[in-house]
C-alpha positions as CSV (number, residue, x, y, z in Angstrom):
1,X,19.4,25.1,-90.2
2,X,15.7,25.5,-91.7
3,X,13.9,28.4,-89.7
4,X,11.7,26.9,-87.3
5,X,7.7,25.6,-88.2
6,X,4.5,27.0,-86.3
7,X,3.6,23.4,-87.1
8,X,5.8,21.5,-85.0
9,X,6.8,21.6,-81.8
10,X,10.3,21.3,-79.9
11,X,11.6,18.2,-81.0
12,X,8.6,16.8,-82.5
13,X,9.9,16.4,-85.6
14,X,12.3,13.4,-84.7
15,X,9.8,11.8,-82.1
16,X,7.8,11.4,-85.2
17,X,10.1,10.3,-87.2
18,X,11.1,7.4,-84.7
19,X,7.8,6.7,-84.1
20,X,7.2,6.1,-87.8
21,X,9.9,3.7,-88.2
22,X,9.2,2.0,-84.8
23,X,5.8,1.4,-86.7
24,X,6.6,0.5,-90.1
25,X,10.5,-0.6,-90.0
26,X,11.4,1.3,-92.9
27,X,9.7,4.3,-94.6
28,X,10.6,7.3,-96.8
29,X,10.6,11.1,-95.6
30,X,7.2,11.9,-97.6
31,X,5.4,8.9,-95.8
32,X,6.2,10.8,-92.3
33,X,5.9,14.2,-93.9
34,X,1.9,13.0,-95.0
35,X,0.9,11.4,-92.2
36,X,1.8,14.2,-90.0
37,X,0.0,16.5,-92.3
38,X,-2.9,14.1,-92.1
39,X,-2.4,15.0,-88.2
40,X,-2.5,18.1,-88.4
41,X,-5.5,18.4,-90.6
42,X,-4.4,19.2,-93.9
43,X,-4.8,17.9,-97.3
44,X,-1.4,16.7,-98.6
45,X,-2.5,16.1,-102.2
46,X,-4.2,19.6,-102.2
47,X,-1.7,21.4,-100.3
48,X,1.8,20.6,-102.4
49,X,3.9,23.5,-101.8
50,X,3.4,22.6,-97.6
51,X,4.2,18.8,-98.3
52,X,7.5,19.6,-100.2
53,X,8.0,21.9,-96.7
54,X,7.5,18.9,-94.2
55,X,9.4,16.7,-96.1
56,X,12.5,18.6,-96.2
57,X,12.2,19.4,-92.6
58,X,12.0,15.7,-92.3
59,X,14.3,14.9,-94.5
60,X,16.7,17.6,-92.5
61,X,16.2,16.0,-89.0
62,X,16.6,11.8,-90.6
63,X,20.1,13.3,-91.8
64,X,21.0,14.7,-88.1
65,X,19.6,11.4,-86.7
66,X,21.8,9.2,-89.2
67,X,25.0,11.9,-87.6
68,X,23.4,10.6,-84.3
69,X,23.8,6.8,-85.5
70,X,20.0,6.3,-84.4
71,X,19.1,5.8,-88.2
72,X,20.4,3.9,-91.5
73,X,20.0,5.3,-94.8
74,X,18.9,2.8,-97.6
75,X,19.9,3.6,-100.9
76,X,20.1,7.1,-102.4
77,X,18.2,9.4,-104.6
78,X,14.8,9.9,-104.9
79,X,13.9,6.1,-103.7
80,X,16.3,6.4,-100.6
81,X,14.3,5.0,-97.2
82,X,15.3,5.2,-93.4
83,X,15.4,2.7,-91.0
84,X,16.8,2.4,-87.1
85,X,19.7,1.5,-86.3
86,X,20.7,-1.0,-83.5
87,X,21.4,2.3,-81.6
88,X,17.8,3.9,-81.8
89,X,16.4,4.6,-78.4
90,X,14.0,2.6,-76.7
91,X,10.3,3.7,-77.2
92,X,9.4,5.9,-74.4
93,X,6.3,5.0,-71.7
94,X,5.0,8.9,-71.7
């Protein structure tokens, strides 16, 4: 398990990672991994060596999701996307 981020908060991770997909169907782990940098305020074409940090800690939590069945993986390699699966939960009314 990746030591934990300053940068995200307890379980924020997959909240935005099924809030993502809610949104766009399908994405890969660097579109969530930008936009939340865009979030937080940072550059993601300046900043590289942070990107390639949020995408793996994406990348880490869409494998536990798929474990959980919430999410399908499409394809494999570098091209590989996510999607929910008919088990994701319902969006949340917070």
């Amino acid at each position: 398990m990746p030591k934990r981020s300053a940068y995200f908060g307890r379980c924020e991770i997959s909240r935005r990672c099924y809030d993502h997909l809610r949104e766009h169907r399908d994405a890969k782990a660097e579109d969530i991994a930008i936009v939340a940098m865009q979030d937080k305020g940072m550059d993601p074409l300046a900043d590289r060596k942070m990107k390639a940090d949020f995408t793996r800690r994406i990348l880490v939590t869409l494998h536990d999701l798929v474990k959980a069945k919430t999410v399908e993986k499409i394809g494999h390699g570098r091209g590989v996307r996510w999607k929910l699966s008919q088990n994701a939960p319902l969006p949340s009314d917070e």
